[in-house]
Each structure stands twice: as structure tokens, then as C-alpha cells.
FIFI-574862 format. One record per residue (C-alpha): x, y, z; residue in one letter; residue number from 1. Coordinates in steps of 0.1 Angstrom, whole numbers, always signed. Example, Ala and Ser with C-alpha at 12.3 -4.5 7.8 and 13.67 -1.06 7.14 Angstrom:
# FIFI-574862
x, y, z, aa, i
+123, -45, +78, A, 1
+137, -11, +71, S, 2
***
This chain:
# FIFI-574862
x, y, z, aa, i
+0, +0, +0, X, 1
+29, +26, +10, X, 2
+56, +32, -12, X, 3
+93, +28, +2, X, 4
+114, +52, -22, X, 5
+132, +81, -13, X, 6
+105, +108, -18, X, 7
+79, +85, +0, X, 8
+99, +84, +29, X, 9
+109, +120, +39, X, 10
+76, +133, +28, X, 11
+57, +110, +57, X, 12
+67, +122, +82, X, 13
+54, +156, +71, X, 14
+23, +139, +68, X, 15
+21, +122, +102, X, 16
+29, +157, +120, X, 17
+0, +172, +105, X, 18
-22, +146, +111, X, 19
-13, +146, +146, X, 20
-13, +182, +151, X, 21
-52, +182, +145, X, 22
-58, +168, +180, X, 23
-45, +194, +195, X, 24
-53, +230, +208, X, 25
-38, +263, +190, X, 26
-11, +266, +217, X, 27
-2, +230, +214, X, 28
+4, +231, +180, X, 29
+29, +262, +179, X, 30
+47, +241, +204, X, 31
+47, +206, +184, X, 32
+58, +229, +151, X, 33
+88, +242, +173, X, 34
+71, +275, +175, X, 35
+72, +303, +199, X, 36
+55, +297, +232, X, 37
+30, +328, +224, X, 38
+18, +321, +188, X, 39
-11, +303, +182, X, 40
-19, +279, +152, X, 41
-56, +270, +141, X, 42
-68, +236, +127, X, 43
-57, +225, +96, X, 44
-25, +252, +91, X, 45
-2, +230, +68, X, 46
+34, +242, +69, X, 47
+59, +233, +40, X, 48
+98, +230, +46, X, 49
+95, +242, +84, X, 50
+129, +242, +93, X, 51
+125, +275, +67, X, 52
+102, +293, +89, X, 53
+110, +320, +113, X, 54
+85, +335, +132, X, 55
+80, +360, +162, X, 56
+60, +360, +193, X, 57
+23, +361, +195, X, 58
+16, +358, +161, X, 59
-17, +338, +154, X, 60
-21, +313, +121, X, 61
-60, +310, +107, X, 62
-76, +277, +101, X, 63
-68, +261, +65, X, 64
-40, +285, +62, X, 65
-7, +275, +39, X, 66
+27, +287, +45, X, 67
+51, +276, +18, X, 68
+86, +279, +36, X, 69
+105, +261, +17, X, 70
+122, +294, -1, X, 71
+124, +307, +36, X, 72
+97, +329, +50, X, 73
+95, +353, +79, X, 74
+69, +366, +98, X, 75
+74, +395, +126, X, 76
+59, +396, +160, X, 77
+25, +404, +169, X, 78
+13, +396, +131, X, 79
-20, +376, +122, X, 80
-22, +356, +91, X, 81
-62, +348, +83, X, 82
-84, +323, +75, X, 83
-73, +301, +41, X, 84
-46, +323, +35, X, 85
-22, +312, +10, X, 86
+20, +322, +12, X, 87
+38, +306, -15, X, 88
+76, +309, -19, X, 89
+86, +291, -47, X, 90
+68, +285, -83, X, 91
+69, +258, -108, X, 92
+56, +280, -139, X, 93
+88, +277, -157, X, 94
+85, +236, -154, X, 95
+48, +237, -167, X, 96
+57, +259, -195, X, 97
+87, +238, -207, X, 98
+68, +203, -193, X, 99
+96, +200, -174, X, 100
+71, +194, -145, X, 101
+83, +165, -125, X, 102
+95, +156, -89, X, 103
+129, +170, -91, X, 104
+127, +193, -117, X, 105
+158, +223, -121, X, 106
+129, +248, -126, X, 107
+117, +253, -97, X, 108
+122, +287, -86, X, 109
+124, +296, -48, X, 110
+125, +331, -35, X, 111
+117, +344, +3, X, 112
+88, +363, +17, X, 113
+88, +388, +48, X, 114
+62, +397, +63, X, 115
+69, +421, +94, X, 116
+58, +430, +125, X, 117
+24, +441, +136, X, 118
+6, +430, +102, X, 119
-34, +424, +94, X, 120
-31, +396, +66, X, 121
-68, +390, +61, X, 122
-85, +358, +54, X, 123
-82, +343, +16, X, 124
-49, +360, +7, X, 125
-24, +352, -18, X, 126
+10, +360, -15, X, 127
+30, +356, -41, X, 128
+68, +345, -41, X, 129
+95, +370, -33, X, 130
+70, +395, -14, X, 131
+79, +420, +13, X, 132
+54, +431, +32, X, 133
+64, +462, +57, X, 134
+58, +465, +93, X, 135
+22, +473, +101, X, 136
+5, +467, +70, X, 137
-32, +457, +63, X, 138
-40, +430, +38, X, 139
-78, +430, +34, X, 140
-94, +396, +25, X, 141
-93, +377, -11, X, 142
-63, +405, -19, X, 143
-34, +390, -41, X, 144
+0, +406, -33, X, 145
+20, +403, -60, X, 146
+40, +432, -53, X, 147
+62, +446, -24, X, 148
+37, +463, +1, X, 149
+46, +496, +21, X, 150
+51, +497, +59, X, 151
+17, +513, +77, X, 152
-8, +510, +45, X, 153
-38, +494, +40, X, 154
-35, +474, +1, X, 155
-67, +457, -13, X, 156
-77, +438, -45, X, 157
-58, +415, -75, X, 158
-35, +427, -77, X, 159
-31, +443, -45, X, 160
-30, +482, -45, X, 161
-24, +510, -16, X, 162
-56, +527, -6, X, 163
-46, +541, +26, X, 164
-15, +553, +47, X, 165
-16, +558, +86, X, 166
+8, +572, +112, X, 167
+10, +565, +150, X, 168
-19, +591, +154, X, 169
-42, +578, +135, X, 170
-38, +542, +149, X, 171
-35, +561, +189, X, 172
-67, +575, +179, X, 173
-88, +537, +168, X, 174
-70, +527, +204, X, 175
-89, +553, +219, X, 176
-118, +548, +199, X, 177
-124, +509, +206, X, 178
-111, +511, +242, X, 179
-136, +538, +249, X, 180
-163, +517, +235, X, 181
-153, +488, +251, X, 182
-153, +503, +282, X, 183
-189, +518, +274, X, 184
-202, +483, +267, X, 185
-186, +464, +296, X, 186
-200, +487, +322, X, 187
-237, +488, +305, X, 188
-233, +446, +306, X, 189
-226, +448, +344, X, 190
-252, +468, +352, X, 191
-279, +444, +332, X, 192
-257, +419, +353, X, 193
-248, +400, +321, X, 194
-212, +380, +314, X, 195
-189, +403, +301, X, 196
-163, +374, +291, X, 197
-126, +375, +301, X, 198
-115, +398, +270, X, 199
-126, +425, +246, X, 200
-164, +438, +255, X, 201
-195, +419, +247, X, 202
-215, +417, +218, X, 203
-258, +426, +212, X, 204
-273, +456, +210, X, 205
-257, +485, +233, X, 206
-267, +513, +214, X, 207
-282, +530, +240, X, 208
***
């Protein structure tokens, strides 16, 4: 039933990892993927060549995510990578064009993507090989980066395009905006005497 040649072989134990890792809890699986103690890895994240990973602390992988590593990728501290999202850092266009396509092939091409600290990547993203993406950037959801990305912007669409810088004021003044709000809707759940959960403020109506 199971092949015993040399690609067979070191690709199992890929296979066996991730199998394993879905009976486990977010935290758990940063640790089983060698990760740091503070990020946190949803179900079903598959990680290619993970020795080529580097990542920071409390960064947080969406379920059914896929990080190609295997032309070396890095991701910053504090960054979030969405739902389905799909990081690729290598390409085998040259070998389909040529049908040059098989296990092996010289065409491969492999080229690293940074991502840095403090980063939004939205759910069902593509980013494409050899991407930098600077510290503090927004990717909104079904973007496709195929192009180096700014520090502090906001990109959106295929192919991803700026449509908004911000400074520390701007984001000092959302901090102040949500807090507030939180704060608002915290104190009008204790006084309906309602669970206001261990984090953030609690959802329904609290428009008045």
C-alpha cells in the first residue's frame, strides 16, 4: 500500500505531523511545530519546509492557512495571518511551460517572503513568491499581493494596491476609539448583570 522510495519516505513524516497536530489545541500546535510559546496555530494550518520558517512572538495562524517555507519565509511579532490564507515561496511555472514538471525538476524557482511586525493579513490572501510586506501593513481579504507592500498602508484587490497610509496618530486615535467603546459596553453589561467574558467587551445591542 505505502511506497518505500526516497520521496515516499521524507515526505511522511510531514504527513504524520499534521495529522497529529489536529488533535490538538492552538497553543499545542505552535509548540509541536517548534514554535514560539505565544503564537497560536488554528486547525488544519499546513506548513511546508519548516525548518525554513521563522516566526515571532504572539503571532496567530487562521484555520486552513498555507505557509510555503521552503524558499524561507518570515513573519514579525504580533502579526496575524487569516483564515485560508495562501503564502507561497517558490513557483513551478517555468516547469509547466517547458513540461519540465516533475518531482525534481531544475525549474523550480524559490524566493523568500517577509512579512513584518504588527501586520493584518486577512483571510483568503495570496502572496506571491519574493513579497515584502512592511511592518504594520493591512491586507484585506481575497487580496493578491504580488508586489512589495509599504510599511503602515492598507493594500486591497488583484492585484493588491495602496488605498490608505496611517501614522502613529491615526492608529492612537482607533486605540482610543475601541477602548472607549469597550469600556462603554462592559459597564452597561454589568449593570444588566450579564457575562462580560474574560477579554474585549461583549457583543448585542448596546446602542443606547
Amino acid at each position: 500500500m505505502f511506497f518505500d522510495d526516497e520521496r515516499s519516505n521524507r515526505l511522511r513524516p510531514q504527513i504524520l505531523t499534521e495529522l497529529v497536530s489536529q488533535y490538538m489545541n492552538d497553543a499545542e500546535r505552535a509548540r509541536f511545530y517548534g514554535l514560539p510559546e505565544s503564537t497560536r496555530v488554528r486547525e488544519r494550518v499546513k506548513i511546508i519546509s519548516p525548518e525554513n520558517l521563522k516566526i515571532g512572538e504572539h503571532c496567530w495562524i487562521g484555520e486552513g492557512a498555507a505557509l510555503d517555507a521552503s524558499g524561507g519565509l518570515e513573519i514579525g511579532e504580533h502579526t496575524s495571518i487569516g483564515l485560508n490564507t495562501l503564502i507561497f515561496t517558490h513557483s513551478s511555472w517555468l516547469a509547466n511551460m517547458t513540461l519540465q514538471n516533475h518531482s525534481g525538476s531544475d525549474l523550480i524557482e524559490r524566493k523568500p517572503v517577509k512579512i513584518g511586525k504588527g501586520c493584518f493579513i486577512g483571510g483568503l490572501v495570496v502572496i506571491m513568491a519574493g513579497v515584502t510586506i512592511g511592518d504594520f501593513a493591512t491586507v484585506q481579504p481575497n487580496s493578491v499581493v504580488a508586489k512589495d507592500v509599504p510599511p503602515r498602508t492598507l493594500v486591497a484587490g488583484n492585484p493588491a494596491r495602496v488605498f490608505q497610509k496611517y501614522d502613529d496618530e491615526y492608529i492612537q486615535s482607533e486605540v482610543e476609539r475601541v477602548r472607549g467603546e469597550n469600556a462603554r459596553r462592559r459597564a452597561l453589561a454589568e449593570e444588566r448583570g450579564d457575562a462580560t467574558g474574560p477579554w474585549g467587551a461583549p457583543a448585542g445591542d448596546f446602542t443606547e
